[in-house]
DRENLOTI-738031 format. One record per residue: z, x, y of N, C-alpha, C in turn. Coordinates in steps of 0.05 Angstrom, whole numbers, padded with zeros to 5 digits, always signed. Atoms other than C-alpha are relative to their C-alpha. Layout:
<nodes>
ZXYZXYZXY/...
</nodes>
This chain:
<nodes>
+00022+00017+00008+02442+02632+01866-00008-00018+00023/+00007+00009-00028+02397+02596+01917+00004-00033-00010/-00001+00034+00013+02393+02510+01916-00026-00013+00013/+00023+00016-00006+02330+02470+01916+00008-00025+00012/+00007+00021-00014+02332+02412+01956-00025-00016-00009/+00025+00036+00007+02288+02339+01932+00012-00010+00021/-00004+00005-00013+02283+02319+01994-00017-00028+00019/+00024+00025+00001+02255+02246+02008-00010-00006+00028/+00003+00010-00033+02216+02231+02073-00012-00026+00005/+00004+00017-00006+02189+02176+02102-00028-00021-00012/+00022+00012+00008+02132+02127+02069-00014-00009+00011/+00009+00006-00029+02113+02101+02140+00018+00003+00018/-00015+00012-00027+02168+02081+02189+00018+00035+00006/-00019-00032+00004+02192+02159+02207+00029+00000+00012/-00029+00004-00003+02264+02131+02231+00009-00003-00022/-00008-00003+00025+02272+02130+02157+00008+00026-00005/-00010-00024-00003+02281+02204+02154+00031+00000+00007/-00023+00000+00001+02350+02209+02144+00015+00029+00025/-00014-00016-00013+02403+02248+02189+00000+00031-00013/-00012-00026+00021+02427+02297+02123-00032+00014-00008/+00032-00002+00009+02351+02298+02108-00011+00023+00031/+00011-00018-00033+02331+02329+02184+00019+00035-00003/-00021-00028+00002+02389+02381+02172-00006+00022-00023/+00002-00011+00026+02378+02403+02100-00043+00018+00003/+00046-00007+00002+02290+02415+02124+00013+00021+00021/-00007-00016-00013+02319+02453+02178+00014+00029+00003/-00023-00026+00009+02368+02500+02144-00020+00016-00015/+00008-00013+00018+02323+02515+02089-00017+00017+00007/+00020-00022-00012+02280+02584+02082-00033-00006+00009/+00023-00002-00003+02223+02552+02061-00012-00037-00015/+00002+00018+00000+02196+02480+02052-00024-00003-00025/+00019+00006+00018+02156+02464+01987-00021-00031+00008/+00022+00026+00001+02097+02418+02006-00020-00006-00010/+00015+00011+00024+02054+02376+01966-00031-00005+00020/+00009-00006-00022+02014+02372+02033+00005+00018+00029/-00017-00007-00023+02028+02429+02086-00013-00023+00017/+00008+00016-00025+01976+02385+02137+00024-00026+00000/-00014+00024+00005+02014+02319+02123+00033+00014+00003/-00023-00005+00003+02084+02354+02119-00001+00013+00032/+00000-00015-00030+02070+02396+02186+00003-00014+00022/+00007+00028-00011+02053+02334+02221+00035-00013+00000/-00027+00009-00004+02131+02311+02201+00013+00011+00016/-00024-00018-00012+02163+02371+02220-00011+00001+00031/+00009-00003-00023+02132+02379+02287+00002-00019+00023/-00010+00026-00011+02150+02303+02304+00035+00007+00012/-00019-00004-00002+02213+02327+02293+00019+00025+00012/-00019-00027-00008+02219+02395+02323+00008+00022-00020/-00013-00020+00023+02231+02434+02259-00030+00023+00000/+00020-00035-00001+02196+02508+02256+00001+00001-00033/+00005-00023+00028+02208+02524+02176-00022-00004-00004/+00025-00020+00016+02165+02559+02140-00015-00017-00018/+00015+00013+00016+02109+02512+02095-00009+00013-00026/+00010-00017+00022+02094+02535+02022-00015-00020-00004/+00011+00017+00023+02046+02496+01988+00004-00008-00038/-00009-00008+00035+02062+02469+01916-00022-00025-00010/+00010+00019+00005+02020+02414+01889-00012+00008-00035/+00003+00007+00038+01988+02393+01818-00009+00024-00004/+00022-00026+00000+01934+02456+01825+00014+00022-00003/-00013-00022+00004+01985+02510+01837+00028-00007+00002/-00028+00002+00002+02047+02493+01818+00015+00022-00031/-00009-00016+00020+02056+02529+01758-00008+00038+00003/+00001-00025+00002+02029+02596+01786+00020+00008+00027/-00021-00006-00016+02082+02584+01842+00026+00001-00015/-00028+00004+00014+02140+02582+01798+00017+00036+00006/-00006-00021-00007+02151+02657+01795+00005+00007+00029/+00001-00005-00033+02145+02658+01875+00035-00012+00004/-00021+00016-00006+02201+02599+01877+00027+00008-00009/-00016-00012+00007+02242+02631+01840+00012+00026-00002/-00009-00022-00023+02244+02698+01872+00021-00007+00023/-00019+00003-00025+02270+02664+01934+00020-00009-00006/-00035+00010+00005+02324+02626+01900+00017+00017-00015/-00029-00029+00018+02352+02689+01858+00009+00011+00040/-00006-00002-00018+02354+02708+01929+00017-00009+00021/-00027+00013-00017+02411+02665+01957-00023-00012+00009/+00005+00011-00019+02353+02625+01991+00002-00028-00009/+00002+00020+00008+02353+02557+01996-00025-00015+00009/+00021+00017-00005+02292+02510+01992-00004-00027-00008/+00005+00029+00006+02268+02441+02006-00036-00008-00014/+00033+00005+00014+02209+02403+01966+00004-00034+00008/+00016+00031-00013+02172+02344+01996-00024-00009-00017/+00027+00012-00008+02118+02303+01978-00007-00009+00015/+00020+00002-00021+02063+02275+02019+00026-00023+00011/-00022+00021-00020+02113+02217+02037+00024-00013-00036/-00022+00018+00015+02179+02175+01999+00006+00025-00019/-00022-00008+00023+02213+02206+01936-00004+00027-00018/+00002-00025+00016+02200+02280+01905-00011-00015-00035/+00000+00017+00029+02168+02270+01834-00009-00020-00012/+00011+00021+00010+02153+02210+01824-00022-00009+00009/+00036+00014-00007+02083+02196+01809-00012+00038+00028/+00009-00027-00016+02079+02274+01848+00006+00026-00021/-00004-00024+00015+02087+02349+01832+00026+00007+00002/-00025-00022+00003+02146+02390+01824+00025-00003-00018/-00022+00002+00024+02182+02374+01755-00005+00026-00004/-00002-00023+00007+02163+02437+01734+00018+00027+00008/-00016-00017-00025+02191+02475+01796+00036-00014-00007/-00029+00002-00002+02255+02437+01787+00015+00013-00027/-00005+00005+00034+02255+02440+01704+00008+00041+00002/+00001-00029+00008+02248+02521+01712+00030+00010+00023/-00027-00013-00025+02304+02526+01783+00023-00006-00018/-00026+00004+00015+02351+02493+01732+00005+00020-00030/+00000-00021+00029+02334+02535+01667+00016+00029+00015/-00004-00029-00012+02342+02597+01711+00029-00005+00021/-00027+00005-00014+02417+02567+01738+00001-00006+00028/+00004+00015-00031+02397+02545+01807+00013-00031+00007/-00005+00022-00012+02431+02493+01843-00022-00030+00005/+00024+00021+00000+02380+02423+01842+00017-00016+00020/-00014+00023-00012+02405+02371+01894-00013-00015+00016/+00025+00023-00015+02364+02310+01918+00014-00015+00023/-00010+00009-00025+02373+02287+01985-00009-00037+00004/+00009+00031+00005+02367+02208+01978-00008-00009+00018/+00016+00009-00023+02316+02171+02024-00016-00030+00000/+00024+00018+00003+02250+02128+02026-00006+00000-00026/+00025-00007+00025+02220+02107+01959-00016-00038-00001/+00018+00012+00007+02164+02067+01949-00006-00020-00017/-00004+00017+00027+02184+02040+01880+00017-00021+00000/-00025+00022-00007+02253+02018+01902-00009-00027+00020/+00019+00018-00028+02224+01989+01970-00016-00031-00009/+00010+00015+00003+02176+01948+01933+00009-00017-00024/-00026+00011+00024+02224+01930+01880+00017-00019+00010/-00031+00015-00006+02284+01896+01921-00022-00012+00022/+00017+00022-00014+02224+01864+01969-00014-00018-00021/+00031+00012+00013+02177+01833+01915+00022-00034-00014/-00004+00027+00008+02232+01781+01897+00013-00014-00035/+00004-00001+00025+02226+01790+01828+00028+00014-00015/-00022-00010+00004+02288+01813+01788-00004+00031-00004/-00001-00031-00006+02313+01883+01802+00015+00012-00028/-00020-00015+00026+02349+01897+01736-00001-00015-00023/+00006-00028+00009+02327+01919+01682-00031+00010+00018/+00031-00008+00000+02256+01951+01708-00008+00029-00010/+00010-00025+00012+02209+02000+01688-00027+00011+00025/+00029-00008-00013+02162+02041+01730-00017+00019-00011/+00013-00004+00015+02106+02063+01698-00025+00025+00023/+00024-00006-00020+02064+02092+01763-00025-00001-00011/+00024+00013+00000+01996+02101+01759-00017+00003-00025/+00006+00002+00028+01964+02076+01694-00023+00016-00001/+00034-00012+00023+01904+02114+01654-00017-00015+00012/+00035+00019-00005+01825+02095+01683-00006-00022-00022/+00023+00021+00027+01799+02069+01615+00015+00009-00021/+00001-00007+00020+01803+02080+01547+00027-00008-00008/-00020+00016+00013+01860+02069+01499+00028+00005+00005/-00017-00005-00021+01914+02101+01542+00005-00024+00020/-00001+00020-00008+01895+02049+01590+00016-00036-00013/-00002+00021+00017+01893+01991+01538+00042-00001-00008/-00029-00009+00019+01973+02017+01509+00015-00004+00023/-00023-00005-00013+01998+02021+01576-00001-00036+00013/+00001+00019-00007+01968+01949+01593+00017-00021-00019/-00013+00017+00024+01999+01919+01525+00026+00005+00011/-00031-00009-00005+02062+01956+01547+00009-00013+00024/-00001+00023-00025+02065+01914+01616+00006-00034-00012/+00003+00026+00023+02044+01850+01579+00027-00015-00013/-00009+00005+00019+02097+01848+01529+00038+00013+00011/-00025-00015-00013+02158+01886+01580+00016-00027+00009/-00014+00025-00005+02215+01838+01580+00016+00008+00031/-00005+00001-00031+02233+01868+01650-00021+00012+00017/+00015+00000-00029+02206+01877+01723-00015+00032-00004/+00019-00027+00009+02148+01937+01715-00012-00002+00028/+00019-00007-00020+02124+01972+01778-00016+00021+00002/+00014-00018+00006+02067+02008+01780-00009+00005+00025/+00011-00007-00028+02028+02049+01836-00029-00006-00003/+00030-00007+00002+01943+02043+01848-00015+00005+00026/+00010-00004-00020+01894+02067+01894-00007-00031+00015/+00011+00042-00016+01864+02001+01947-00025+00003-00012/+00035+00002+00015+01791+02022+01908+00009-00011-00018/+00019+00013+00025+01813+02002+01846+00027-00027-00004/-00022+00019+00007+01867+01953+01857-00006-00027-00005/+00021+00019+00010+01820+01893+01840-00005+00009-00029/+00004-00007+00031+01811+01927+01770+00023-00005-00008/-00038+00010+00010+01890+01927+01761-00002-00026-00005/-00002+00025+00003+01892+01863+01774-00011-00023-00015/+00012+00014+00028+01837+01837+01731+00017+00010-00027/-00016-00020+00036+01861+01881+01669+00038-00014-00009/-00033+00005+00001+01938+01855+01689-00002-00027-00013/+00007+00019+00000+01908+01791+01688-00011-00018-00032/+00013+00003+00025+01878+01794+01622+00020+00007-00028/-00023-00011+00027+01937+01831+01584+00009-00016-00002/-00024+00009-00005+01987+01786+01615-00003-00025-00001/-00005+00029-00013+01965+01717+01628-00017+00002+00028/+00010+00003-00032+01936+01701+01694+00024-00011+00015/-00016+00005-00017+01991+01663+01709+00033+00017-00001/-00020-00017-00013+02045+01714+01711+00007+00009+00017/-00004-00005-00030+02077+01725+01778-00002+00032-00002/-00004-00026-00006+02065+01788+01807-00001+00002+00033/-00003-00004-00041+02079+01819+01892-00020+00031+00002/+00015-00023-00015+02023+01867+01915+00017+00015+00024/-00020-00009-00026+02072+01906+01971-00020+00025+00007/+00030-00015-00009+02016+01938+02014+00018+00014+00026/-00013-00017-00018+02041+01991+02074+00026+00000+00013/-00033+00000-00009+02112+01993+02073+00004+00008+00017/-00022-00004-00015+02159+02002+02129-00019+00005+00024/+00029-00008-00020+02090+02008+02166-00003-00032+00023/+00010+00029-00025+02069+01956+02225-00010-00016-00019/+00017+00018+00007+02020+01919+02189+00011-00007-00038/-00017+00016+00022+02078+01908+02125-00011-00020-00013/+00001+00025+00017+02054+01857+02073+00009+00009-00030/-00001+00008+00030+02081+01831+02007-00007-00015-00001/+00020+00019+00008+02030+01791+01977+00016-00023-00021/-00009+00004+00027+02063+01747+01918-00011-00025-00014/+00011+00011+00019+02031+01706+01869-00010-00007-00029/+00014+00006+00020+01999+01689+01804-00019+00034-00008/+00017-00025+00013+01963+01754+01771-00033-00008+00011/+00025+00013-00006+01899+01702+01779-00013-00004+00029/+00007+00008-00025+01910+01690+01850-00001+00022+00015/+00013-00032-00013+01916+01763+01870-00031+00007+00003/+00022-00017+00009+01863+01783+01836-00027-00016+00024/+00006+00023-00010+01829+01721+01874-00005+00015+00025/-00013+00006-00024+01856+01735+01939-00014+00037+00005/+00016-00022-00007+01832+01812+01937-00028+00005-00007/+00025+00005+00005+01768+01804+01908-00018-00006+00027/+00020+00010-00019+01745+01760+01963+00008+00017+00029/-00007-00007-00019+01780+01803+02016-00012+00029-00002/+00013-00043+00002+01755+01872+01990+00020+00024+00006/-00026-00029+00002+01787+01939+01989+00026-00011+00019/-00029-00004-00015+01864+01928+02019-00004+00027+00021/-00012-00038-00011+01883+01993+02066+00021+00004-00003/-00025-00012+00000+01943+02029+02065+00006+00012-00039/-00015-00002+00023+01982+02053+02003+00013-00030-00015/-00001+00025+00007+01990+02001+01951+00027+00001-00027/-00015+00005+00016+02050+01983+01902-00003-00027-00009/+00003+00027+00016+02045+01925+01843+00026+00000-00019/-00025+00012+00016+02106+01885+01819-00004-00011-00020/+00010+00031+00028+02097+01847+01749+00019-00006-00009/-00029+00008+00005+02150+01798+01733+00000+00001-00032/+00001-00002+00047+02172+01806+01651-00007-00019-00008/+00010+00019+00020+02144+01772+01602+00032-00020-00005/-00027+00013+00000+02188+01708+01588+00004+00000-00028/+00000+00009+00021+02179+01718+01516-00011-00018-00020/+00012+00001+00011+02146+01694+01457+00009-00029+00000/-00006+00034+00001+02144+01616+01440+00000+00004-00036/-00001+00008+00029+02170+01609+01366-00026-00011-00006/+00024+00004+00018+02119+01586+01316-00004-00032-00004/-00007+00028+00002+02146+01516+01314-00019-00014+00031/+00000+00018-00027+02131+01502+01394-00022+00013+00007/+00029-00018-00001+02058+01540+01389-00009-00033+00002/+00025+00025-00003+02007+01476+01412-00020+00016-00018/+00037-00021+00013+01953+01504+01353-00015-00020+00005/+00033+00000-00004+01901+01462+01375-00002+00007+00025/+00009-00009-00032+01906+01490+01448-00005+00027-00011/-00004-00031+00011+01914+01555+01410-00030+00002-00009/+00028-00005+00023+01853+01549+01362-00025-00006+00021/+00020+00003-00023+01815+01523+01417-00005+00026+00016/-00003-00024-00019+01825+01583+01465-00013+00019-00014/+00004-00026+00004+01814+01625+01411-00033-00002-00015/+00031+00012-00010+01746+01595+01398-00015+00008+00021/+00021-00008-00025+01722+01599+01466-00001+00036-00001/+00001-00029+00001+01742+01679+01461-00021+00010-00014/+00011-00009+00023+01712+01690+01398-00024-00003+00010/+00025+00005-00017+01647+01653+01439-00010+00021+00019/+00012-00020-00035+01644+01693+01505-00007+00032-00025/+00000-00032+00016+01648+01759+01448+00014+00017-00011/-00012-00020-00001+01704+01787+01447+00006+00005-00033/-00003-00003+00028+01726+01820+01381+00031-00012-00006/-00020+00022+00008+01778+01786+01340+00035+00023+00001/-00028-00005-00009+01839+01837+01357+00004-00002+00029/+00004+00002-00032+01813+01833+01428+00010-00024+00012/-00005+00034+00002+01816+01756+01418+00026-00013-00001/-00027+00013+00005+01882+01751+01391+00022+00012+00021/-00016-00011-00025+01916+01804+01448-00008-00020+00016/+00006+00028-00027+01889+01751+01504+00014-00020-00006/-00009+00026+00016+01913+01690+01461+00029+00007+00002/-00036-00005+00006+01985+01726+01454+00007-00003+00030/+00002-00006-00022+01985+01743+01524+00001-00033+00019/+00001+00022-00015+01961+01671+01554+00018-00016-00014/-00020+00025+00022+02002+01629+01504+00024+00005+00001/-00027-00004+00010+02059+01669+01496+00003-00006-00032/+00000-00006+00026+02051+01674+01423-00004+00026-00002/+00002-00039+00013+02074+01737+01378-00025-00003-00007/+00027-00019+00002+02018+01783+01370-00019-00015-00033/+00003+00007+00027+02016+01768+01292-00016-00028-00008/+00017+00019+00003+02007+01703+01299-00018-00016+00010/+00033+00005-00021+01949+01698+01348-00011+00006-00016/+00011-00012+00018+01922+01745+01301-00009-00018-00024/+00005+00009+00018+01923+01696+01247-00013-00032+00008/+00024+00028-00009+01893+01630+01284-00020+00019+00011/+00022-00006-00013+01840+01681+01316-00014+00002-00034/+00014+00008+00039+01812+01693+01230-00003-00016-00005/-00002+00023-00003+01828+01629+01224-00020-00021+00006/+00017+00021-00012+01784+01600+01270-00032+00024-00008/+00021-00019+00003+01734+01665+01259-00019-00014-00026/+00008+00009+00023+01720+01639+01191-00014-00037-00011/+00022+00026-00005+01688+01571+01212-00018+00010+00022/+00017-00014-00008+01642+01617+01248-00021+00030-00012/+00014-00029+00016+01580+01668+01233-00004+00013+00020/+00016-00021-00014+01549+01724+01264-00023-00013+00017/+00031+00011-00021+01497+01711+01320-00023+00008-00016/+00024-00014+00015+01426+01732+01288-00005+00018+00024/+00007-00017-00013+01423+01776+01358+00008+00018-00008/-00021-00032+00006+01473+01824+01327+00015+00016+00026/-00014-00010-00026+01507+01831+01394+00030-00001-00007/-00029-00008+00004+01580+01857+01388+00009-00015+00002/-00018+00023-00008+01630+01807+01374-00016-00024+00006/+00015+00030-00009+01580+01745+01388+00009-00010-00023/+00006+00017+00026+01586+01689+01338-00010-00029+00008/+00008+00034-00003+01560+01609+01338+00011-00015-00023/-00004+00020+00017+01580+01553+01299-00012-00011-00018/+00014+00003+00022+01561+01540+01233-00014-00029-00001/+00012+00019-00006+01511+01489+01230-00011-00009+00024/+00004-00004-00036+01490+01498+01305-00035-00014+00003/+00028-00005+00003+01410+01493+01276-00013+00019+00005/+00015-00025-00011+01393+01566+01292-00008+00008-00030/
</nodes>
């Protein structure tokens, strides 16, 4: 039986490439890459001749039969992504999920990762966390995985492109609080290295007015510190807040996730000062979503 190799390379700094890592790309028949250009580019730094397969999201599942030819074959092969850790947030579960069904050797060669990296730099506690990589565009995928950040009593790292990492950050901003610490960790192990760290508000702030970031981007969000009993709730900062919400438009479960979120009040009972306060309010006469005004206003 042949043995797959997860074999982690470098995320920038290519003295990260490990010793056992140089040996194991070298031995093997044939190199699974998630990019040959980008993977060719390693090996060639390094002197290594094997052979490049391509495997990525697109054909990964009609390579499986291929991959598994060569490993009934005593061969052994390595799988890369474009840079750092096999898998994660990349392709080739499938390829591994099927080398192990079919009795193949799996063995990951430990290296660079991206998650860890920006994990044990950002400051923030390293245990428990959750990484979530890269969330859903829109819709209620989006929304479930932002509540799920929000409300995570440990350290959550996620991945985003530098286009939309200004959207993250509003949306993080809005689930979570503004003022929840979070570390932007922008081109690791790379020359121009930064971890950003701040306020959710002041990111968002701070990239806004700077415009697209470059490089590869990783976001730290520190856990939620937990809910504030019912007793140590300020309700007129509460009922207030949830007033102005209910004002700008938003709808009243919309209203009360923000309210839970900035206050640190359970969900439930945002929910019940956002009605609450709903109910000394009407409908706008524009009929615009979610608007309302104050009864007795003279309209």
């Amino acid at each position: 039986m042949g043995t797959l190799y997860l074999v982690c390379t470098p995320i920038g700094n290519l003295e990260d490439l490990s010793p056992r890592a140089l040996r194991v790309l070298s031995e093997s028949g044939v190199v699974l890459a998630e990019d040959t250009r980008r993977t060719r580019g390693l090996m060639q730094h390094f002197g290594l001749s094997t052979p490049l397969l391509s495997l990525h999201s697109h054909n990964e599942e009609a390579r499986l039969d291929e991959v598994l030819s060569r490993l009934s074959k005593n061969g052994n092969l390595s799988l890369v992504s474009d840079a750092g850790t096999p898998v994660v947030s990349d392709p080739g579960g499938r390829v591994i999920r099927a080398a192990i069904d079919h009795g193949h050797a799996v063995v990951p060669i430990p290296g660079p990762s991206a998650v860890l990296s920006a994990l044990i730099g950002s400051g923030l506690p390293a245990v428990p966390f959750t990484f979530l990589g890269f969330l859903s565009r829109k819709g209620k995928e989006r929304e479930h995985a932002l509540d799920r950040v929000a409300q995570a009593p440990e350290t959550v790292v996620l991945f985003e492109s530098p286009e939309r990492l200004t959207a993250l950050l509003s949306d993080l901003s809005e689930a979570c609080g503004g003022e929840r610490s979070a570390v932007v960790a922008r081109e690791m192990t790379k020359l121009h290295e930064e971890f950003r760290r701040g306020t959710l508000d002041s990111l968002f702030r701070h990239y806004e007015s700077e415009g697209k970031p470059k490089g590869e981007v990783t976001v730290v969000v520190a856990p939620s510190e937990g809910d504030l009993t019912r007793a140590e709730v300020d309700e007129e900062v509460a009922v207030s807040f949830a007033g102005e919400l209910l004002k700008r438009g938003r709808t009243p479960s919309r209203a009360a996730k923000e309210l839970a979120a900035r206050m640190t009040i359970p969900r439930n009972f945002a929910y019940e000062i956002v009605l609450r306060v709903r109910e000394s309010l009407v409908p706008e006469s524009s009929g615009s979503e979610g608007g309302v005004r104050e009864r007795g206003s003279g309209e």
